[in-house]
C-alpha positions as CSV (number, residue, x, y, z in Angstrom):
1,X,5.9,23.0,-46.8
2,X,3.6,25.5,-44.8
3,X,5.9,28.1,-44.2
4,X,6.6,30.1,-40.9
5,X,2.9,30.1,-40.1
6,X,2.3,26.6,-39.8
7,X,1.9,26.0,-36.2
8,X,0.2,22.7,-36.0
9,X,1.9,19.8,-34.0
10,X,0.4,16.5,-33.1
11,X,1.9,13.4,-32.4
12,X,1.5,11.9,-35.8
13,X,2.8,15.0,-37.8
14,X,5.8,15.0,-35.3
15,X,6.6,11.6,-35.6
16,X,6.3,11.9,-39.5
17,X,9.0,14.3,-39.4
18,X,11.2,12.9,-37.2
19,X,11.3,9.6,-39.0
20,X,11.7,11.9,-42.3
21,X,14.5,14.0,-40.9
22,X,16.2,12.1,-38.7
23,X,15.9,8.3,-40.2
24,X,16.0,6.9,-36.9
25,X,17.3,3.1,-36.6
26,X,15.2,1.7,-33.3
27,X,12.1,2.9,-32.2
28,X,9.7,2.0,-29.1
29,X,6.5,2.9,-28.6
30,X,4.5,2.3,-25.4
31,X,0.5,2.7,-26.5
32,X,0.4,1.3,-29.7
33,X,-3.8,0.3,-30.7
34,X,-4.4,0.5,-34.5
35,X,-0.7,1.7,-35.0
36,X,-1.4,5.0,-36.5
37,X,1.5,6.7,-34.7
38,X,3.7,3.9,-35.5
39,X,2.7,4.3,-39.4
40,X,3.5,7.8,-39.9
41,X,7.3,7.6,-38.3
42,X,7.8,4.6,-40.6
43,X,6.1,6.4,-43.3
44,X,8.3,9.8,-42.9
45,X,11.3,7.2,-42.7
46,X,10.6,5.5,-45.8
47,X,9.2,8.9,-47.8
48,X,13.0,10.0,-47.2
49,X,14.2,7.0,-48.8
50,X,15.9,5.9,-45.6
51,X,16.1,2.5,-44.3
52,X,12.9,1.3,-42.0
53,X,14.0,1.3,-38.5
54,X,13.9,-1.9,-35.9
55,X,10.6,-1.2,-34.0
56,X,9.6,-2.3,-30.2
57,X,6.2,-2.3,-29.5
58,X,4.3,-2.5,-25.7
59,X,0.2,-2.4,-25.3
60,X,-2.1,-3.8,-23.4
61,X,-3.9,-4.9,-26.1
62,X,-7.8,-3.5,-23.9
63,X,-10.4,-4.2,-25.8
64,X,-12.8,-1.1,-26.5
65,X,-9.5,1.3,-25.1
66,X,-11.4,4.6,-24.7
67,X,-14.2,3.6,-27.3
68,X,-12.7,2.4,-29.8
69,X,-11.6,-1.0,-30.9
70,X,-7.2,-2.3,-30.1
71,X,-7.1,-5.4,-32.1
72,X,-3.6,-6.4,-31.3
73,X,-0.5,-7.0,-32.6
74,X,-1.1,-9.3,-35.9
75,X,-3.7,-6.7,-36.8
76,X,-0.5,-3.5,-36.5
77,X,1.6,-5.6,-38.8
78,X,-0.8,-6.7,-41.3
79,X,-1.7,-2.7,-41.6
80,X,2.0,-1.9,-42.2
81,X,2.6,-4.8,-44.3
82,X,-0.6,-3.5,-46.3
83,X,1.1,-0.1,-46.3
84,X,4.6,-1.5,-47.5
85,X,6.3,-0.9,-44.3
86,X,7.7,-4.3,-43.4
87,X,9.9,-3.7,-40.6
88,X,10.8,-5.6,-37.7
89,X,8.5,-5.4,-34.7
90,X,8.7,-6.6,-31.6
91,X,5.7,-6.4,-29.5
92,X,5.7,-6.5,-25.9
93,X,2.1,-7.8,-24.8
94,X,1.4,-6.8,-21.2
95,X,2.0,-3.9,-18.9
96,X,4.3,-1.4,-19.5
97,X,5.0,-1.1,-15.6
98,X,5.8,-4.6,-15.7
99,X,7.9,-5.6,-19.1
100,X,9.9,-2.6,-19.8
101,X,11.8,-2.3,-16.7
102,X,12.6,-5.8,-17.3
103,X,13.4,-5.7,-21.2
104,X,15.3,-2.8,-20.9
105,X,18.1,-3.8,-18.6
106,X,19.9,-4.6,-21.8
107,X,22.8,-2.9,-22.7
108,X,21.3,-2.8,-26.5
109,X,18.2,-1.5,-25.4
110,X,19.1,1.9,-26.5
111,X,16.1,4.3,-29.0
112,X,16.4,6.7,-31.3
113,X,12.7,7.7,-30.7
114,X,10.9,6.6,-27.9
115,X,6.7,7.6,-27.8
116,X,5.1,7.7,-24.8
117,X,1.0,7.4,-25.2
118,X,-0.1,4.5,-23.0
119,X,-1.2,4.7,-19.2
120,X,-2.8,7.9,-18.7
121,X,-3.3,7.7,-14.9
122,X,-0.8,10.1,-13.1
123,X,1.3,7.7,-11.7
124,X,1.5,5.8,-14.7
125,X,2.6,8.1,-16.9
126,X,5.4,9.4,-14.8
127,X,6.4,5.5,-14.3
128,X,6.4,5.1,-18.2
129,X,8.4,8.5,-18.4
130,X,10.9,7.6,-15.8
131,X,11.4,3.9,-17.5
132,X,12.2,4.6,-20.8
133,X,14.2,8.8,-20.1
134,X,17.4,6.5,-19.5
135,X,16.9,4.6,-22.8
136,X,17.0,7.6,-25.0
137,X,20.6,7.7,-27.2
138,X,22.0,10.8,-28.1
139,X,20.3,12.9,-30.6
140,X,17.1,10.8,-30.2
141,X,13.5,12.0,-29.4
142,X,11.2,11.2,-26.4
143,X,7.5,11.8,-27.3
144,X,5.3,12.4,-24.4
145,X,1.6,12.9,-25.9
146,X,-1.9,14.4,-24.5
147,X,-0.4,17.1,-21.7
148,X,-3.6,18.8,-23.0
149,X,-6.1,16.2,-22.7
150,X,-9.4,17.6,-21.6
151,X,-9.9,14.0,-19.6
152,X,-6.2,14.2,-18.5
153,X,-5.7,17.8,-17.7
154,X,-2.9,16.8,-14.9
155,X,-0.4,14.8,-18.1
156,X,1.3,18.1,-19.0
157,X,2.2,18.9,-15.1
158,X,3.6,15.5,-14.8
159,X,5.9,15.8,-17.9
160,X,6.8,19.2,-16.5
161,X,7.9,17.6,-13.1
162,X,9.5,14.6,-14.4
163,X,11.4,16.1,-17.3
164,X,12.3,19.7,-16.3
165,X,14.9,18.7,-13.1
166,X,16.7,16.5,-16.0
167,X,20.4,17.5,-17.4
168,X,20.9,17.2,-21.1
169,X,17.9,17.5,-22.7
170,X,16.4,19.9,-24.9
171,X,12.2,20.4,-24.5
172,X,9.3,21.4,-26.6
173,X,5.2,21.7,-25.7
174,X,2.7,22.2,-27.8
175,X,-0.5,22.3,-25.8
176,X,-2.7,24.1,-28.6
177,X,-3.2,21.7,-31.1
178,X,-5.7,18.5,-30.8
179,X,-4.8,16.7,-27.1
180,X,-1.3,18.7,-26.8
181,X,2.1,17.2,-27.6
182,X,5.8,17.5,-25.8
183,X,9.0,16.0,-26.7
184,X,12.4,15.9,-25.5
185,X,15.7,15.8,-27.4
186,X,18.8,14.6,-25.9
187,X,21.6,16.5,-26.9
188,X,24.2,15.3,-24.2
189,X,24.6,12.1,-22.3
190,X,25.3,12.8,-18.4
């Protein structure tokens, strides 16, 4: 739309397009607050016309998370009911660290797109990385967000050392725009 000088990426315009391109089917999303993210992939989904994909959601649901209000799950699906996205969501209410290892031990729990904006500590992060890498199906999308953060200046060195020593994927970093954005794409199943 921009042309070749467009070079802005954040996680919202990236998950708009990859739900417009790509019309992906199942969709988690660790860090989910207001459900801004999780309304522009649905919204790039349905803009193509395609159908709206089965969607997992996990939060902690912290008041006040970094200043500014989470209100929880019936809140997110009243905003995408109010945008005419009415989709399927699951919503995982708890620790990441503690429900995803658990929930996805099923052979079904397989994404299209997984995003990856919730514990920001070091050692979270990697743990949410390392969870949810072996859940990605072929051709989907792993978005990793703030490797630029000015409050998390260390997120982009753990992507870097958890994603780099891995066979078939394909990577992208964007640290220059807002908080910094990277993504994988698998491209081959080892």
């Amino acid at each position: 739309r921009f042309g070749e000088a467009w070079k802005y990426v954040d996680l919202w315009s990236m998950l708009y397009a990859y739900g417009r391109l790509a019309a992906p089917k199942r969709y988690l999303e660790i860090g989910t607050r207001k459900g801004h993210s999780l309304a522009s992939m649905l919204l790039g989904c349905r803009d193509a016309g395609s159908t709206l994909p089965s969607v997992v959601s996990c939060d902690l649901w912290v008041q006040s998370y970094a200043g500014t209000a989470n209100p929880g799950p019936t809140f997110v699906a009243e905003q995408m009911k109010k945008l005419g996205l009415d989709t399927k969501i699951e919503f995982l209410s708890g620790s990441s660290h503690e429900l995803l290892p658990v929930y996805l031990r099923s052979p079904d729990a397989t994404f299209d797109l997984i995003t990856v904006d919730g514990d920001h500590s070091r050692d979270g992060a990697r743990t949410d990385l390392n969870d949810v890498v072996g859940s990605l199906r072929l051709g989907g999308m792993l978005v990793f967000d703030d490797i630029h953060h000015p409050q998390h200046t260390y997120l982009g060195e753990v992507w870097r050392e958890e994603m780099n020593h891995r066979r078939g994927l394909e990577f992208y970093e964007n640290p220059r725009n807002n908080t910094g954005i990277a993504a994988a794409i698998r491209y081959r199943l080892d």
